[in-house]
N, C-alpha and C positions, 0 to 999 in steps of 0.2 A: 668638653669644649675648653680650649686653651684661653686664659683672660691674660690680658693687657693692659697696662695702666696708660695714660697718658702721658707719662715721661716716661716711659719702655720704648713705647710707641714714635716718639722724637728723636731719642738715642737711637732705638736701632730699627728704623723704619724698613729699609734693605732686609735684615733676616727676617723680621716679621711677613714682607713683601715673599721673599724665600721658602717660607713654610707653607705659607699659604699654597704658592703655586704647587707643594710638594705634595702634602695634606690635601687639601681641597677642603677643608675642616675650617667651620667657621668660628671666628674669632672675636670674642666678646670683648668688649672694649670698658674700660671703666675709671672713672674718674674720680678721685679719692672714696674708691669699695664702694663704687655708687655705679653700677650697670648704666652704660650711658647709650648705648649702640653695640651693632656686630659689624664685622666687615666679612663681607661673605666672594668667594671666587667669581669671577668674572660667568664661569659656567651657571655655577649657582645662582645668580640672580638672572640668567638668561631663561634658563628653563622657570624659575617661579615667577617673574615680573613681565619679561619682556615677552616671552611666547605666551603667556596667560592672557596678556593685555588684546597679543593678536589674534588668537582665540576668541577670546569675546568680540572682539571688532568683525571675524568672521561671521561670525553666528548670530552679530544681531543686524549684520548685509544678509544673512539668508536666509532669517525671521522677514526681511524687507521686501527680498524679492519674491519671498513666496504670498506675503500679502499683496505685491503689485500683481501677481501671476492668476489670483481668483479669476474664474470667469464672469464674463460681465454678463448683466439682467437683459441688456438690448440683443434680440435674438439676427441683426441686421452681419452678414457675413461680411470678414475682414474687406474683401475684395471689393463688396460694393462700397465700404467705407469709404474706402481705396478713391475708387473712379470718381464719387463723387468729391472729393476732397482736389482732384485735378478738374473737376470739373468735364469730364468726361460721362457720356450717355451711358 
């Protein structure tokens, strides 16, 4: 993994920018030899963060709708739900 100080980083933000798109190779960032952060490709954090997060938001809409989907104890059939809720014979 390639490191970067925070005056590397000021100076030559552009090649750092540069490599990055070239590489894809994420780049640790640090601030007097002290690990501060990575900056990782726009790819990279898609596929770990942003599809992850919609993944989950997936799965726990389809955790939700499978629990609304149980059948219900009232053996009374949709239809007549139905008629009576219009008020219908």
């Amino acid at each position: 993994m390639k490191r970067v100080n925070a005056l590397q980083l000021r100076q030559s933000l552009g090649k750092v920018i540069a490599g990055l798109e070239k590489t894809g190779e994420p780049i640790l960032l640090e601030k007097g030899r002290r690990p501060v952060g990575v900056i990782v490709s726009l790819r990279d954090f898609q596929e770990r963060f942003v599809e992850r997060a919609a993944a989950e938001a997936r799965t726990k809409l389809i955790e939700e709708m499978d629990r609304l989907a149980t059948t219900s104890a009232d053996p009374t059939p949709v239809v007549d739900v139905l008629r009576d809720l219009r008020g219908e014979a």
